[in-house]
SETIVEX-687507 format. One line per 2 residues: their letters; for each residue x negated, y, z of C-alpha. Coordinates in Angstrom, 1 decimal. Layout:
REM residues N
A = X/Y/Z ~ ...
REM end
This chain:
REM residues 531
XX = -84.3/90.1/51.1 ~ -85.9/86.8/50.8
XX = -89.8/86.9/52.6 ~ -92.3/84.5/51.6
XX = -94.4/83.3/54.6 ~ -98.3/82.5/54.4
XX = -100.3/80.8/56.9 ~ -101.0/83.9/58.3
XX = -97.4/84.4/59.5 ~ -97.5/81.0/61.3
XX = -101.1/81.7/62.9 ~ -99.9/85.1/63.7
XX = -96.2/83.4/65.1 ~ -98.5/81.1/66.5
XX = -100.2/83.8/68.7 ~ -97.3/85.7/70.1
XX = -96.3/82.1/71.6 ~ -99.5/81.5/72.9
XX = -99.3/85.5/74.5 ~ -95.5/84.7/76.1
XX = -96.4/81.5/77.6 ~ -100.1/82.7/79.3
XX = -98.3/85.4/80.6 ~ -96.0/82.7/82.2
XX = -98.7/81.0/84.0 ~ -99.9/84.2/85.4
XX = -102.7/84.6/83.4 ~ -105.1/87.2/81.6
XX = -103.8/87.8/78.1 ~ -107.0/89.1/76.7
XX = -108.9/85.8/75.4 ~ -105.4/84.5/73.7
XX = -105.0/87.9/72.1 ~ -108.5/88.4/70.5
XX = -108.4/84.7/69.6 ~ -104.8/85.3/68.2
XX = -106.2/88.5/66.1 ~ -109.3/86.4/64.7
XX = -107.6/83.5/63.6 ~ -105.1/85.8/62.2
XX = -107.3/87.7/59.9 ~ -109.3/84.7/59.3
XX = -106.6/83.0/57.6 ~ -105.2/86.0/56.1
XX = -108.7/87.0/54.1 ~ -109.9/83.5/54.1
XX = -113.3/85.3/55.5 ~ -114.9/84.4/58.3
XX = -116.9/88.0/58.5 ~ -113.6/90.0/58.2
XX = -112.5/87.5/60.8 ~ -115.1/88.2/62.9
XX = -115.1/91.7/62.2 ~ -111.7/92.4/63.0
XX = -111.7/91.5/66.4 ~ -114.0/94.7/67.0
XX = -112.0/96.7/64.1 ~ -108.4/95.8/66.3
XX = -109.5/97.5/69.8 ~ -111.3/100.5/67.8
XX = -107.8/101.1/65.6 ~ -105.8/100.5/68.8
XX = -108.3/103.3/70.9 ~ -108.2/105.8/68.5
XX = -104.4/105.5/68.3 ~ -104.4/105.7/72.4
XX = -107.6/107.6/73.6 ~ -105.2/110.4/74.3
XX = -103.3/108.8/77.1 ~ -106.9/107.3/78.4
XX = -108.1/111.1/78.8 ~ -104.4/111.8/80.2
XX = -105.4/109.9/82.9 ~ -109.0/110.8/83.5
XX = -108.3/114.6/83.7 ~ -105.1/113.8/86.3
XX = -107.2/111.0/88.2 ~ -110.2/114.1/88.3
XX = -107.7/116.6/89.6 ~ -106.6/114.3/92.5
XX = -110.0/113.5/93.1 ~ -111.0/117.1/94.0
XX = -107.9/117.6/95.7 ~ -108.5/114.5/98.3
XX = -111.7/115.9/99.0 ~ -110.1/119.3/100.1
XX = -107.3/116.9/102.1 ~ -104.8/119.2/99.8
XX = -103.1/115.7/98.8 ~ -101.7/115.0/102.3
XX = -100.4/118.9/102.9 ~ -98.4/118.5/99.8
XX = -96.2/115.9/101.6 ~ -96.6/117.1/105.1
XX = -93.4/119.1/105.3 ~ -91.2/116.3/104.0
XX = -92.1/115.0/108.0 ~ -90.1/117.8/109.5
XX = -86.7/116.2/107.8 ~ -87.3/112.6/109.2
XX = -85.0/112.2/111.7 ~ -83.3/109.3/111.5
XX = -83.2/106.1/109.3 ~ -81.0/107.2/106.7
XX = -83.0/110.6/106.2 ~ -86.2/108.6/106.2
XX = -84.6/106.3/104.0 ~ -83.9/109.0/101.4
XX = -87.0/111.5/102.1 ~ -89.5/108.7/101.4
XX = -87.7/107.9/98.0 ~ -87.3/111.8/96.9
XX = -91.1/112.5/97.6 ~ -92.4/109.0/96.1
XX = -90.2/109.4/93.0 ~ -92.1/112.8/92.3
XX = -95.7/112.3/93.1 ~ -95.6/109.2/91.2
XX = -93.8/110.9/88.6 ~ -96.8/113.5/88.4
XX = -99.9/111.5/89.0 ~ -98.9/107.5/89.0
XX = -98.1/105.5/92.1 ~ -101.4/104.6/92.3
XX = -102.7/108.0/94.2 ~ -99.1/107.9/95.8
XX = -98.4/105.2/97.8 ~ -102.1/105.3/100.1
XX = -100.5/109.2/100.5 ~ -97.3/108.1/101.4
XX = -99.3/105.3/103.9 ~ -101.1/107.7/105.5
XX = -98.8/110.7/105.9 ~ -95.1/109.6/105.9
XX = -94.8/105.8/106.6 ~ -95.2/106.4/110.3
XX = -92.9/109.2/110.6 ~ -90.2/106.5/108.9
XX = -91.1/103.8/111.1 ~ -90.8/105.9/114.1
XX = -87.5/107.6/113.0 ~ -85.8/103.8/113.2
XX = -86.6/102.7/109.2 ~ -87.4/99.1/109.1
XX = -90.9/98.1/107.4 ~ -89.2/96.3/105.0
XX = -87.1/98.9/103.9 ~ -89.9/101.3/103.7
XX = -91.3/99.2/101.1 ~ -88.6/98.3/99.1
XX = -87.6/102.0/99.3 ~ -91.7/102.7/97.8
XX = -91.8/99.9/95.1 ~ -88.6/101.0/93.6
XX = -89.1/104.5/93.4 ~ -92.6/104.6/92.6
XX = -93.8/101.8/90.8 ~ -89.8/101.3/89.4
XX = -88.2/104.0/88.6 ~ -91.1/106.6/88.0
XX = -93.7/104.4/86.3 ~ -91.0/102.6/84.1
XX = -89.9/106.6/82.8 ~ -93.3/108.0/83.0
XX = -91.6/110.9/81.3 ~ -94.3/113.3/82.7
XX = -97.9/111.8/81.8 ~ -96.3/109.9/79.0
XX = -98.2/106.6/78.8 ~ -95.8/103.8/78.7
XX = -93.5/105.7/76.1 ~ -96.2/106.8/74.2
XX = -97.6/102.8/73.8 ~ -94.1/101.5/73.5
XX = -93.4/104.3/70.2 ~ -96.4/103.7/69.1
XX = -95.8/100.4/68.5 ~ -92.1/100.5/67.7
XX = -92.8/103.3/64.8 ~ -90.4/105.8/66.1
XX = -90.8/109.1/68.0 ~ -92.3/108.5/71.5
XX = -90.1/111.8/73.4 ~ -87.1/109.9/72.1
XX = -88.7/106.8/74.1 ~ -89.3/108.8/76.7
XX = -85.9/110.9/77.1 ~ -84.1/107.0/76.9
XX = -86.7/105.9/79.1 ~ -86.1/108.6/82.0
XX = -81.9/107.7/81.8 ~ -82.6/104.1/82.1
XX = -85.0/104.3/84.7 ~ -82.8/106.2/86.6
XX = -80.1/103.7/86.4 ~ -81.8/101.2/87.2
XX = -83.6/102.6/90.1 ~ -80.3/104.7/91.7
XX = -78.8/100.7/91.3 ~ -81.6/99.5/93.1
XX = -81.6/102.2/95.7 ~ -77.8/101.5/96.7
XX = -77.7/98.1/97.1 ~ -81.7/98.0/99.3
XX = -79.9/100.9/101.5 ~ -76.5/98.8/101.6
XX = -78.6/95.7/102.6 ~ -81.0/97.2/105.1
XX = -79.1/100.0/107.0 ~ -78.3/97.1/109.5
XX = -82.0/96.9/110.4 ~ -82.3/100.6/110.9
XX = -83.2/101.9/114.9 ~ -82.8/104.4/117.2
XX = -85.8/106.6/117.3 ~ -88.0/106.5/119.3
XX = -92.0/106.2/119.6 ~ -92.0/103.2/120.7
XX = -91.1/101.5/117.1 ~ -94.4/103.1/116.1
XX = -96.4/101.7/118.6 ~ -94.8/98.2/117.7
XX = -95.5/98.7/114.0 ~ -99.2/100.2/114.6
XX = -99.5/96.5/116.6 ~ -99.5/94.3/113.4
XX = -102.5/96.1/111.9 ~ -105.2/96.1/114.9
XX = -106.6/92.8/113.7 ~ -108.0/95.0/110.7
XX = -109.2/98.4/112.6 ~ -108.4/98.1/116.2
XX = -106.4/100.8/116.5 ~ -103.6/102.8/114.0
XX = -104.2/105.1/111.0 ~ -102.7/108.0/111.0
XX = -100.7/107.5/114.0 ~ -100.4/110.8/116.4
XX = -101.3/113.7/114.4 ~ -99.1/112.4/111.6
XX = -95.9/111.3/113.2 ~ -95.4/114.1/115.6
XX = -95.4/116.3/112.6 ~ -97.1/119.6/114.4
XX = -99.1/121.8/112.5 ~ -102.6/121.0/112.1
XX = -105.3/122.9/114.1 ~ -108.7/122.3/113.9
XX = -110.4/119.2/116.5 ~ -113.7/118.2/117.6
XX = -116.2/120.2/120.0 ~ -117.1/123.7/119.0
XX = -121.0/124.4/119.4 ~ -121.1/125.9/122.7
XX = -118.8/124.1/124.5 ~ -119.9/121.8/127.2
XX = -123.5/121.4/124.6 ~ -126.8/122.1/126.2
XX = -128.0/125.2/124.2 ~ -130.3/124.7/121.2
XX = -128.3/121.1/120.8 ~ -126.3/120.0/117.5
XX = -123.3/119.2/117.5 ~ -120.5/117.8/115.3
XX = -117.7/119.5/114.1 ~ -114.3/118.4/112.2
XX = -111.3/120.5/111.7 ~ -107.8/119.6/110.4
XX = -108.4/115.4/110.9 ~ -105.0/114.7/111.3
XX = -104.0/116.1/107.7 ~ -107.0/114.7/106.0
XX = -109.0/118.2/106.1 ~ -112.6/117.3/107.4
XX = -115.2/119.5/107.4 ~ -118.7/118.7/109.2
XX = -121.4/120.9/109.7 ~ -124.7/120.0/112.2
XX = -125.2/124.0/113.4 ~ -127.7/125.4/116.3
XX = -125.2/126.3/119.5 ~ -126.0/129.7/119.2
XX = -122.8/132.8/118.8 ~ -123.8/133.1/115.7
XX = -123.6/129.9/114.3 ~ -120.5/129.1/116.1
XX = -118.8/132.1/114.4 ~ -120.2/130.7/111.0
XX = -119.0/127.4/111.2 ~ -115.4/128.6/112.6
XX = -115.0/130.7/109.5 ~ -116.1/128.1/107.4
XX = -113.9/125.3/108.8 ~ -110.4/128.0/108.3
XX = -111.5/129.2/105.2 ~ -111.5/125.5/104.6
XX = -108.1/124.7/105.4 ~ -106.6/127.6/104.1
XX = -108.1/126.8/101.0 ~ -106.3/123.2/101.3
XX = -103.0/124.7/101.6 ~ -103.5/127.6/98.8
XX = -103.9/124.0/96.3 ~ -101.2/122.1/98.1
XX = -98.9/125.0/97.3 ~ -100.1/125.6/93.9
XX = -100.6/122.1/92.1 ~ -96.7/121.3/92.6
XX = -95.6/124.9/91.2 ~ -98.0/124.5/88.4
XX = -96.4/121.1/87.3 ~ -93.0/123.0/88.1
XX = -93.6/125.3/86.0 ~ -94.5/123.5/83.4
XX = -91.1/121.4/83.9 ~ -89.4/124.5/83.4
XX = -91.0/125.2/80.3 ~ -90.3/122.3/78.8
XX = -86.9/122.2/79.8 ~ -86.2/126.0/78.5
XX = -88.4/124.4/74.9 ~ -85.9/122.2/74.7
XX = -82.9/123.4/75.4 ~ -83.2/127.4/73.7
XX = -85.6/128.5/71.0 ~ -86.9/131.0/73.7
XX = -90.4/129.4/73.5 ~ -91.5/126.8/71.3
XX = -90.3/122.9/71.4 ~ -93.0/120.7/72.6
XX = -93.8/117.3/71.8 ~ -95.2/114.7/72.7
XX = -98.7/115.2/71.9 ~ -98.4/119.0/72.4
XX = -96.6/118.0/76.0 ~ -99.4/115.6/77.0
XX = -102.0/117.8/76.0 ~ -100.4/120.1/78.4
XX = -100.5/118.2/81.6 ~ -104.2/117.4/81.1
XX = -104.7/121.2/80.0 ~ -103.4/121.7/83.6
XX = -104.5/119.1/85.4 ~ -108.4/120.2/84.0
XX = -108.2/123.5/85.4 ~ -106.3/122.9/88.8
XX = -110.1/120.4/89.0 ~ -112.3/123.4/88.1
XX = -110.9/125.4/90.5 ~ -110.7/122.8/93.0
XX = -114.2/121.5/92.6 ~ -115.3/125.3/92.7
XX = -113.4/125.9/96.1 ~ -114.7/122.6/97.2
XX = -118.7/123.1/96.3 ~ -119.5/126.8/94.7
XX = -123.4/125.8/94.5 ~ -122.5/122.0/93.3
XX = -119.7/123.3/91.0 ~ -120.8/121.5/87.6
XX = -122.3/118.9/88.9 ~ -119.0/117.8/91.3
XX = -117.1/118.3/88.1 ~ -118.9/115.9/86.2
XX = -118.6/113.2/89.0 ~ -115.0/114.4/89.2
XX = -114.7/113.4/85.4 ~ -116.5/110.6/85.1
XX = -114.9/108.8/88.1 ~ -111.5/109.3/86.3
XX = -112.8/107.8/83.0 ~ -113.8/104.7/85.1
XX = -110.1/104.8/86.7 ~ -108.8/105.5/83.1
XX = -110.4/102.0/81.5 ~ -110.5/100.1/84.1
XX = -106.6/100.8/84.6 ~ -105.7/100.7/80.6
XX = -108.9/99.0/78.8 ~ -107.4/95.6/79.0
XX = -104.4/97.2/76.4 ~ -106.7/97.8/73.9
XX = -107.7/93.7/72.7 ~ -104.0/93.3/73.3
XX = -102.5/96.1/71.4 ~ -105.0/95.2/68.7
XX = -103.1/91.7/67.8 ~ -99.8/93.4/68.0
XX = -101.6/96.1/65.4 ~ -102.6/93.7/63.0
XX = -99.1/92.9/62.5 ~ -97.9/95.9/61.7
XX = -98.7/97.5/58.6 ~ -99.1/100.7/59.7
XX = -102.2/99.7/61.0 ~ -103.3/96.2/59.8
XX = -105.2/97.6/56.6 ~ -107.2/99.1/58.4
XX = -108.2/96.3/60.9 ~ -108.6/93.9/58.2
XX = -111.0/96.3/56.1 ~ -108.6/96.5/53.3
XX = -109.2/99.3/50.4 ~ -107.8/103.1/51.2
XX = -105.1/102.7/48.4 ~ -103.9/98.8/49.9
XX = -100.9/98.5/52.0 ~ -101.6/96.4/54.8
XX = -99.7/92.8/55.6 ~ -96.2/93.0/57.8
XX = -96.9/90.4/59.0 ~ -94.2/91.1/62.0
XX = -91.5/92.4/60.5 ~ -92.1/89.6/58.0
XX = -91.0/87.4/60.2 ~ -88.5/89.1/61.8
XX = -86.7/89.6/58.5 ~ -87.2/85.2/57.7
XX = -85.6/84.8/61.0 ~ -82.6/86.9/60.4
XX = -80.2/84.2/59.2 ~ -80.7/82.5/63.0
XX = -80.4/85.4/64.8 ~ -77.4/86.6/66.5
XX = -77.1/89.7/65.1 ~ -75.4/91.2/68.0
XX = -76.8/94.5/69.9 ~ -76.2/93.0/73.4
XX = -77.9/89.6/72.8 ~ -80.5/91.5/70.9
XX = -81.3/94.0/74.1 ~ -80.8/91.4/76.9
XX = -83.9/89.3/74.8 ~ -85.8/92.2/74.2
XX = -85.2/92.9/78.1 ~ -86.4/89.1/79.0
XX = -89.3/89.4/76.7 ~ -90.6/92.2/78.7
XX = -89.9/91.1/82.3 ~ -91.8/88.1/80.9
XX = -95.0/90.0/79.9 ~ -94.8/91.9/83.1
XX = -95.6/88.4/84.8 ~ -99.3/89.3/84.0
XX = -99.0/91.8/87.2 ~ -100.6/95.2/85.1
XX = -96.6/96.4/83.7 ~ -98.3/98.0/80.7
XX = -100.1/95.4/79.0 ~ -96.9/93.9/77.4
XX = -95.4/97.5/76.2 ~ -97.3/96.6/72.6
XX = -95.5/93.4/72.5 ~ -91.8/95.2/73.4
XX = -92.4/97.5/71.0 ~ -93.0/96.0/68.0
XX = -90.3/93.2/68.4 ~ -87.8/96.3/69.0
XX = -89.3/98.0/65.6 ~ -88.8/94.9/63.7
XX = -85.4/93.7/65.3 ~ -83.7/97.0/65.8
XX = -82.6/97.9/62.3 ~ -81.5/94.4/62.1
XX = -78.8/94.2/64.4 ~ -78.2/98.1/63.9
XX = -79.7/99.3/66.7 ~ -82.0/102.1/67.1
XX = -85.6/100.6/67.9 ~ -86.3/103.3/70.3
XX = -83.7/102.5/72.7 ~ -84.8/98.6/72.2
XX = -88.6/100.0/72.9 ~ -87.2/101.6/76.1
XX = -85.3/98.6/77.2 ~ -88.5/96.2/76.9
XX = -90.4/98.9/78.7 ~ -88.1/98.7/81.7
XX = -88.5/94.6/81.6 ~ -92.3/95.0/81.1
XX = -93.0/97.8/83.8 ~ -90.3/97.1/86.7
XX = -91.4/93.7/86.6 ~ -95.1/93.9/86.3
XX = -95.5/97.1/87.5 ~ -94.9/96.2/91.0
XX = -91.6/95.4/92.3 ~ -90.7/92.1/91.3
XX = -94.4/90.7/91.3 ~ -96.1/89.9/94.0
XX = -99.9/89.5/92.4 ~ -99.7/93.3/91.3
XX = -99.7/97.1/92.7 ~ -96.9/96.0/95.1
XX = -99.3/94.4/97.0 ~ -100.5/97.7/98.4
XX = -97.1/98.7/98.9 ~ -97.2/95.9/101.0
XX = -100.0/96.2/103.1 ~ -99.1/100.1/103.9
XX = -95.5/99.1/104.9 ~ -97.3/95.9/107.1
XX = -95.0/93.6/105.0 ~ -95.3/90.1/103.7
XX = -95.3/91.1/99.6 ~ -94.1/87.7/98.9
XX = -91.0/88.6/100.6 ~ -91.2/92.5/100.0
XX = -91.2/90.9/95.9 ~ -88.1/88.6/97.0
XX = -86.4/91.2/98.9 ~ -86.4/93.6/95.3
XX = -85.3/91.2/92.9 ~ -81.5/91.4/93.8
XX = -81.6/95.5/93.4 ~ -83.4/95.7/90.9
XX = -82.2/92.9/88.4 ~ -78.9/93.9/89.4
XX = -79.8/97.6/88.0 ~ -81.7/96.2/84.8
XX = -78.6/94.8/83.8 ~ -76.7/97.3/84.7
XX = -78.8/99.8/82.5 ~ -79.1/97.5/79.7
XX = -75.4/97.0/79.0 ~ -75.1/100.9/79.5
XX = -77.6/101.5/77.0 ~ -76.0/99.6/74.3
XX = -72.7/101.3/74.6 ~ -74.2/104.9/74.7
X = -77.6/105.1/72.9
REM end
């Protein structure tokens, strides 16, 4: 089919190069992506007010088509925000301590338990959990620093950010973009990520077992060292790495205080359960505030305990969905409205346990502090996702103010289909681009911002070469997010991998790109032959 090309295919060609090579230089793709979406409609209408117009009309199409994963977000980034304040975040990974023992087992517990929280709730909550809590217990059981990042960055921001199979953004983005169904993203997303990530793991293990210790405390002492320029003493150091069970600290009103005093006291420190209360030294009081300090922890462990077998649940639902017809199939909408269904209600009752007078207004500080997280994590998609919109006509009518009953311009697949006769059309050169494009996007350090990009070039090349554009989607999503999202780039989220492990990131970013480019290759010639 022959396609005729305009001026606004060139501008539009024009823009995606000018995208590729910012990203290159490390730079913000925003201003070349609203200036590539103005210039596109400009030409396109030959109006400079639809011009101007569709730079707002591109981000408002692109939010309404992604708001859902924004309030994903919120609700989950709400739910862990009550949580912290209870300390019930740190006593969900407390027990993992008791199976530390050596190198190896510390090798393999910090990758289990990273791989799941970030698989629930991002690795963004995860790794300053996984700092505070199990970090020392690895360095102490004879796990090099180095290792304990690696082992982080690949599990957390690798293997379970690049799947996302759970909160859904990434796939949802990349089907969104690519026109096909985002659980079939998501399902291809969770094998390759796996592959890729199990690759990774193996070879970091292979590579740093020679560096693993004996254990022995003082390893912790040695690590703790490298930090007391920036505190003067360690974080989490005793309480956490002997592993005991927590009892409450701090003097207790009539103990050593004159009578009539005030006095301070904090229970459950050392697994991030504080509560303070300034109390008269009198029986009464002290009996109060004892009361009120268990009641406190036990309600920390009550949500520790019930957050993960809510979400496990939940797993279980969706597994028997999908696999029987003994309760309905859900998808991806229907699933994502589910985990922030849950994650809404575990905050309620959080924020109730947490302040019964306060309740509403905690909440609502709860909420809005996750719609803050939300857009300031994913609000620098929306400009981007709006050029990639424009060129797809699913969309572009719409941004270019076009009647109801007018198909919008194509403009990508326009050009995809012009360029045919130059392309290789073979699957494996096809997916090893796709693959390159996306590691390349993920050079702008956010490992979501390029998943608009991936997917449309795997919509318009897939059928092509006769590949399925929702296993090309998946394959640019691993590029985009295991390289930007913070294992092979030093400028983004792997610098607080980093600077928990007490790591240089430029080598901690050196150190991954062996395993892990090792493992995208790997996956990506295994996807070919079996998706």
């Amino acid at each position: 089919m022959e396609v005729n090309l305009t001026a606004a295919h060139w501008v539009y060609l024009a823009g995606i190069l000018v995208i590729l090579a910012t990203m290159m230089l490390r730079k913000n793709i925003v201003v070349p992506a609203v200036l590539g979406t103005f210039l596109t409609a400009f030409v396109f209408s030959d109006s400079l007010v639809t011009g101007l117009a569709s730079i707002f009309n591109a981000s408002l199409v692109a939010a309404k088509e992604l708001f859902n994963i924004f309030l994903i977000i919120a609700l989950v980034t709400a739910m862990l925000g009550a949580l912290r304040q209870m300390g019930a975040d740190r006593l969900m990974v407390a027990p993992f301590r008791k199976v530390m023992r050596g190198g190896t087992s510390s090798f393999l517990v910090l990758a289990a338990v990273t791989y799941m929280i970030s698989l629930f709730f991002w690795p963004t909550p995860a790794v300053p959990l996984i700092g505070a809590v199990l970090i020392p217990v690895a360095i102490r059981a004879g796990l090099s620093p180095m290792a304990v990042g690696m082992s982080i960055a690949i599990c957390g921001q690798g293997m379970a950010l690049s799947a996302d199979y759970i909160i859904k953004v990434a796939p949802g983005l990349s089907a969104t973009a690519a026109g096909v169904d985002p659980d079939v993203v998501a399902d291809r997303a969770l094998v390759m990520s796996l592959i890729v990530g199990l690759t990774a793991l193996i070879i970091t293990w292979l590579t740093q077992r020679r560096n693993m210790r004996a254990p022995s405390p003082e390893l912790l002492t040695e690590w703790e060292s490298r930090a007391e320029h920036e505190n003067g003493r360690s974080t989490q150091a005793d309480g956490d790495s002997a592993g005991g069970t927590p009892v409450p600290s701090g003097t207790l009103p009539g103990t050593g205080a004159a009578r009539g005093s005030k006095v301070l006291v904090t229970a459950g420190a050392n697994v991030g359960v504080s509560v303070a209360e300034r109390v008269d030294t009198d029986d009464s009081s002290m009996k109060a505030t004892v009361d009120h300090v268990f009641k406190s922890i036990r309600a920390a462990r009550t949500f520790a305990v019930l957050v993960p077998l809510a979400y496990l649940a939940f797993i279980v639902y969706l597994l028997i969905g999908k696999f029987t017809d003994i309760v309905p199939d859900l998808k991806g909408g229907d699933a994502a409205a589910m985990v922030g269904g849950i994650a809404a209600l575990i905050l309620f009752a959080a924020a109730a346990t947490n302040d019964k007078q306060g309740f509403f207004e905690t909440t609502s500080e709860h909420l809005i502090d996750g719609l803050v997280f939300a857009f300031k994590a994913m609000g620098i998609v929306l400009p981007i996702a709006g050029f990639f919109f424009i060129g797809n006509g699913d969309f572009s009518a719409q941004i270019l103010a076009l009647p109801a009953d007018t198909a919008g311009p194509t403009l990508l697949f326009d050009l995809v289909n012009a360029g045919q006769s130059h392309l290789p059309q073979n699957p494996f050169v096809t997916s090893f681009a796709i693959l390159i494009i996306g590691m390349i996007a993920g050079l702008e350090g956010s490992g979501f911002s390029g998943l608009p990009l991936t997917g449309s070039l795997a919509g318009a090349l897939g059928p092509a070469v006769g590949m399925d554009p929702a296993t090309l989607a998946a394959i640019g999503q691993m590029g985009n997010i295991w390289s930007g999202g913070g294992t092979l780039v030093a400028w983004s989220s792997l610098i607080a991998v980093a600077g928990f492990a007490r790591v240089s990131v430029l080598d901690l970013a050196r150190k991954c790109f062996i395993p892990v480019c090792s493992g995208l290759v790997l996956m990506t010639i295994v996807s070919v032959l079996i998706f």
